[in-house]
Structures are given as structure tokens and as C-alpha cells.
C-alpha positions, 0 to 999 in steps of 0.5 A: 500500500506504499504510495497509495493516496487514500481519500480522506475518511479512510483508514489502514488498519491490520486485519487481525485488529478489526476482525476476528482470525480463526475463532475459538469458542464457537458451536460450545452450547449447540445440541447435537440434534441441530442441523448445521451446513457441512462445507468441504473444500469442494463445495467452493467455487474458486474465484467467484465467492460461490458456496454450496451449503446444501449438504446438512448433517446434525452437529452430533455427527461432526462435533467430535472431529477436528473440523473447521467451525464458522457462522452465517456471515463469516468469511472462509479463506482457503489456506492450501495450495493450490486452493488459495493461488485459485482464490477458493474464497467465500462469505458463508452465506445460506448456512442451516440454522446460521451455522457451519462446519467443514474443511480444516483448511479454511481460515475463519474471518469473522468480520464486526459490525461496520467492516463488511465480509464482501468487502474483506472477501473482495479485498482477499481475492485481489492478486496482490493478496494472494501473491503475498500470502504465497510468499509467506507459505509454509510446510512440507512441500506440496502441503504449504499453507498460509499462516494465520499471522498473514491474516493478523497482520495483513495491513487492509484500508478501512473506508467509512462504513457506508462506502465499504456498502457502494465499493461492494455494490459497484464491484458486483455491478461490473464484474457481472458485467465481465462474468457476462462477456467470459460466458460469451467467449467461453462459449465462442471458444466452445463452438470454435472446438465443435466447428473443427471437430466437425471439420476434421470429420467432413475432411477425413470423410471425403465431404470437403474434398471429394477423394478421386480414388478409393481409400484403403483400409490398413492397421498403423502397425503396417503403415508404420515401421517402428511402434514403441514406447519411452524407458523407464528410469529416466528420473537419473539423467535429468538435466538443466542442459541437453536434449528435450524429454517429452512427457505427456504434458508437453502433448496435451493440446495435441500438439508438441510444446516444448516451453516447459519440456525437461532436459536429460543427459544420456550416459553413452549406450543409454536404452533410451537411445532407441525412443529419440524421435526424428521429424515426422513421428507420432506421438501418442499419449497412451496413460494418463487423464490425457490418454490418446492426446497427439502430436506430429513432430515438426522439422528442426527439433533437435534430439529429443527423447519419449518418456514411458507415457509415450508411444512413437510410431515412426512411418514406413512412408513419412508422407502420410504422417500428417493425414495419419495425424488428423485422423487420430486426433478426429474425435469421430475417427482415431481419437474416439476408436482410442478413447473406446478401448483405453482400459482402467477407470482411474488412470486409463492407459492403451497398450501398443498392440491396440494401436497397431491394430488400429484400422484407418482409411487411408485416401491415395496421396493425392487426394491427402494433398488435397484434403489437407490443403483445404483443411489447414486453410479453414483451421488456420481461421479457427486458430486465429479466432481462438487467439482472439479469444483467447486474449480478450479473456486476458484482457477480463482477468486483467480488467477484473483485477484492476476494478479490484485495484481500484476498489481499495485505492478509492476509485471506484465509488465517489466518496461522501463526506457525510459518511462517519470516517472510518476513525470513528469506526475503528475506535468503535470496534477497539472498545467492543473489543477490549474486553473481549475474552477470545481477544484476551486470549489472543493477545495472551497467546501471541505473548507465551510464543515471543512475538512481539505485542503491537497495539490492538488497533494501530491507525494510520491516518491519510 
């Protein structure tokens, strides 16, 4: 918040001073037979505030558990990651009985009388809040999470009361606005991905370009001269220089990307040596969520190499590869025959009989030419329509985030200096507050673990 001049009537306060982290004392005199809103991680939605309250269960069945304990009103913050850089943030609103239970990897806001959950909600959602919480995340990796210090001590600007009530209304008025241009371009990206799937099939099946001659229909393995897949082990010959290490991530838009590729060095002799792949393979994804994913690898690759998700077909006749490769990423053609019999519910996988047994119709190489040609004319529109798309959901993130910066740099909303200024807010809740037990209790927490004991409420005036 350096260099930032707020408007007259504003505050800066820490978070932890005007509102209540993680309350303790909560749901102590509740009977077991009252219905309360179980609340797992799940049940946010991330980025939009969205909670789903509707699962109900009798206080009785959760009381003895460590769960997250919370009341209609109160703002969850997802600790963990990836669910706190995703924004799984929410105030708890529709609770059973104003009363909620769910995961433990929430921290709980419990926001005073004058400080609006909305609009502390608003204010942890901006990137810059995450981007600092993130810098401040601790724990064994994969499980960090953000301390409830962050929230203690995070500096937040308070505006009078009643503004905090039109910087929340005229947030919510613009970014449906935005959430309502998103869905039209998510839907345009949409349409976009059902055009060319139908495109691929009027191509492959002669509608686009009739074939002048007959196809015939063979398997991939007699069309190909090599069929295998990557090595094992693999982990050993990592690298920060050397050849590229393809992966299944680096195939996933059936196409080779290789921006994020690994890097190996082979011992001499290395196994792995047989899977290097030359211009004019196919690579097919054969376990994984991204199974039967595809890629055609292009001239000028440089020595690369196929992990053991990957099968590498090589082509007696490097010609057809490109005919070969629509057809197998044509959802009414290969890629629905593979999807068909990947095998294993929860990690699917192909083996490389399936696909060399896999049929194709293969068009003479004149009529490939042709189809191909009038193919990529058309795609080449749909790629440059997905671009477009694609940047103007760029710009409403970056639209989003700046009605957000605005918001809580006052101006957003006009001010009025009929408003009580936010001085006489803070003081307000600093004297409810005084002789609060949990805040006592605090206080007397923060002091036996050796931090150092700032005022209750530390006010800066602009």
C-alpha cells in the first residue's frame, strides 16, 4: 500500500485488529440434534465467492472431529495450495440454522459490525493478496499453507462504513458485467472446438474434398515401421542442459510444446537411445487423464527423447504422417476408436498392440494433398479466432483485477463526506473489543510464543 493516496475518511488498519482470525469458542452450547451446513473444500467455487451449503448433517455427527467451525456471515479463506493461488474464497452465506462446519483448511474471518465480509472477501481475492500470502507459505512441500499471522497482520484500508456498502455494490455491478462477456467467449471458444471437430470429420470423410480414388483400409502397425514406447528410469539423467524429454504434458493440446519440456543427459549406450524421435513421428499419449492426446513432430527439433507415457510410431512412408495425424486426433475417427478401448477407470492407459491394430482409411496421396490443403486453410481461421479469444479473456482477468485495484485505492465509488470516517469506526470496534475474552486470549497467546505485542488497533491516518 506504499504510495497509495487514500481519500480522506479512510483508514489502514491490520486485519487481525478489526476482525476476528480463526475463532475459538464457537458451536460450545449447540445440541447435537441441530442441523448445521457441512462445507468441504469442494463445495467452493474458486474465484467467484460461490458456496454450496446444501449438504446438512446434525452437529452430533461432526462435533467430535477436528473440523473447521464458522457462522452465517463469516468469511472462509482457503489456506492450501493450490486452493488459495485459485482464490477458493467465500462469505458463508445460506448456512442451516446460521451455522457451519467443514474443511480444516479454511481460515475463519469473522468480520464486526461496520467492516463488511464482501468487502474483506473482495479485498482477499485481489492478486496482490494472494501473491503475498504465497510468499509467506509454509510446510512440507506440496502441503504449504498460509499462516494465520498473514491474516493478523495483513495491513487492509478501512473506508467509512457506508462506502465499504457502494465499493461492494459497484464491484458486483461490473464484474457481472465481465462474468457476462467470459460466458460469451467461453462459449465462442466452445463452438470454435465443435466447428473443427466437425471439420476434421467432413475432411477425413471425403465431404470437403471429394477423394478421386478409393481409400484403403490398413492397421498403423503396417503403415508404420517402428511402434514403441519411452524407458523407464529416466528420473537419473535429468538435466538443466541437453536434449528435450517429452512427457505427456508437453502433448496435451495435441500438439508438441516444448516451453516447459525437461532436459536429460544420456550416459553413452543409454536404452533410451532407441525412443529419440526424428521429424515426422507420432506421438501418442497412451496413460494418463490425457490418454490418446497427439502430436506430429515438426522439422528442426533437435534430439529429443519419449518418456514411458509415450508411444512413437515412426512411418514406413513419412508422407502420410500428417493425414495419419488428423485422423487420430478426429474425435469421430482415431481419437474416439482410442478413447473406446483405453482400459482402467482411474488412470486409463492403451497398450501398443491396440494401436497397431488400429484400422484407418487411408485416401491415395493425392487426394491427402488435397484434403489437407483445404483443411489447414479453414483451421488456420479457427486458430486465429481462438487467439482472439483467447486474449480478450486476458484482457477480463486483467480488467477484473484492476476494478479490484481500484476498489481499495478509492476509485471506484465517489466518496461522501457525510459518511462517519472510518476513525470513528475503528475506535468503535477497539472498545467492543477490549474486553473481549477470545481477544484476551489472543493477545495472551501471541505473548507465551515471543512475538512481539503491537497495539490492538494501530491507525494510520491519510
Amino acid at each position: 500500500m506504499n504510495g497509495v493516496d487514500f481519500p480522506q475518511g479512510w483508514e489502514i488498519a491490520r486485519l487481525g485488529d478489526v476482525a476476528v482470525i480463526n475463532p475459538r469458542s464457537f458451536l460450545a452450547e449447540v445440541a447435537t440434534e441441530t442441523e448445521v451446513s457441512f462445507v468441504p473444500m469442494a463445495a467452493l467455487e474458486a474465484g467467484s465467492g460461490l458456496l454450496d451449503a446444501s449438504d446438512i448433517r446434525p452437529w452430533g455427527d461432526l462435533s467430535g472431529r477436528s473440523y473447521t467451525r464458522f457462522a452465517e456471515g463469516d468469511v472462509l479463506f482457503a489456506k492450501i495450495t493450490p486452493c488459495m493461488e485459485n482464490g477458493k474464497f467465500a462469505v458463508a452465506r445460506g448456512l442451516r440454522n446460521g451455522l457451519g462446519v467443514g474443511s480444516t483448511e479454511f481460515h475463519v474471518i469473522r468480520c464486526p459490525q461496520g467492516l463488511e465480509a464482501k468487502y474483506v472477501f473482495y479485498l482477499l481475492l485481489q492478486q496482490s493478496t494472494r501473491k503475498r500470502a504465497r510468499a509467506v507459505m509454509s510446510g512440507a512441500v506440496g502441503q504449504l499453507r498460509v499462516p494465520a499471522d498473514f491474516l493478523f497482520e495483513l495491513a487492509i484500508p478501512v473506508p467509512p462504513a457506508a462506502e465499504q456498502m457502494r465499493i461492494v455494490a459497484e464491484i458486483e455491478k461490473q464484474l457481472t458485467r465481465l462474468d457476462t462477456a467470459v460466458a460469451a467467449l467461453e462459449g465462442a471458444r466452445a463452438n470454435v472446438k465443435l466447428y473443427r471437430a466437425s471439420l476434421l470429420k467432413a475432411a477425413i470423410d471425403g465431404h470437403l474434398v471429394p477423394h478421386r480414388q478409393s481409400e484403403f483400409r490398413t492397421s498403423l502397425g503396417e503403415l508404420a515401421v517402428l511402434i514403441t514406447s519411452g524407458s523407464r528410469g529416466w528420473a537419473e539423467y535429468y538435466a538443466d542442459k541437453g536434449p528435450f524429454f517429452i512427457r505427456a504434458q508437453d502433448i496435451n493440446t495435441d500438439s508438441l510444446r516444448l516451453d516447459s519440456a525437461a532436459r536429460v543427459r544420456l550416459p553413452e549406450r543409454a536404452e533410451g537411445i532407441r525412443t529419440r524421435v526424428a521429424p515426422g513421428d507420432l506421438l501418442v499419449t497412451i496413460t494418463g487423464a490425457n490418454v490418446a492426446k497427439t502430436a506430429l513432430v515438426a522439422w528442426g527439433i533437435g534430439e529429443a527423447y519419449v518418456s514411458q507415457h509415450i508411444a512413437l510410431i515412426r512411418l514406413k512412408d513419412p508422407a502420410n504422417a500428417k493425414f495419419i495425424y488428423y485422423w487420430l486426433v478426429s474425435p469421430a475417427h482415431g481419437r474416439r476408436a482410442l478413447e473406446a478401448q483405453a482400459y482402467g477407470a482411474g488412470k486409463p492407459g492403451l497398450n501398443l498392440t491396440q494401436l497397431r491394430d488400429l484400422i484407418i482409411a487411408l485416401p491415395a496421396r493425392l487426394d491427402q494433398d488435397s484434403l489437407i490443403a483445404a483443411l489447414e486453410r479453414r483451421t488456420s481461421i479457427l486458430e486465429a479466432l481462438e487467439a482472439a479469444v483467447d486474449n480478450a479473456l486476458v484482457r477480463a482477468d486483467r480488467l477484473r483485477q484492476s476494478v479490484l485495484m481500484r476498489a481499495f485505492e478509492g476509485r471506484l465509488v465517489s466518496q461522501d463526506r457525510k459518511d462517519e470516517p472510518a476513525s470513528a469506526l475503528l475506535q468503535r470496534i477497539r472498545a467492543e473489543r477490549l474486553g473481549s475474552p477470545s481477544v484476551l486470549r489472543a493477545r495472551r497467546r501471541r505473548a507465551r510464543q515471543g512475538r512481539l505485542q503491537l497495539p490492538l488497533v494501530e491507525v494510520v491516518s491519510s
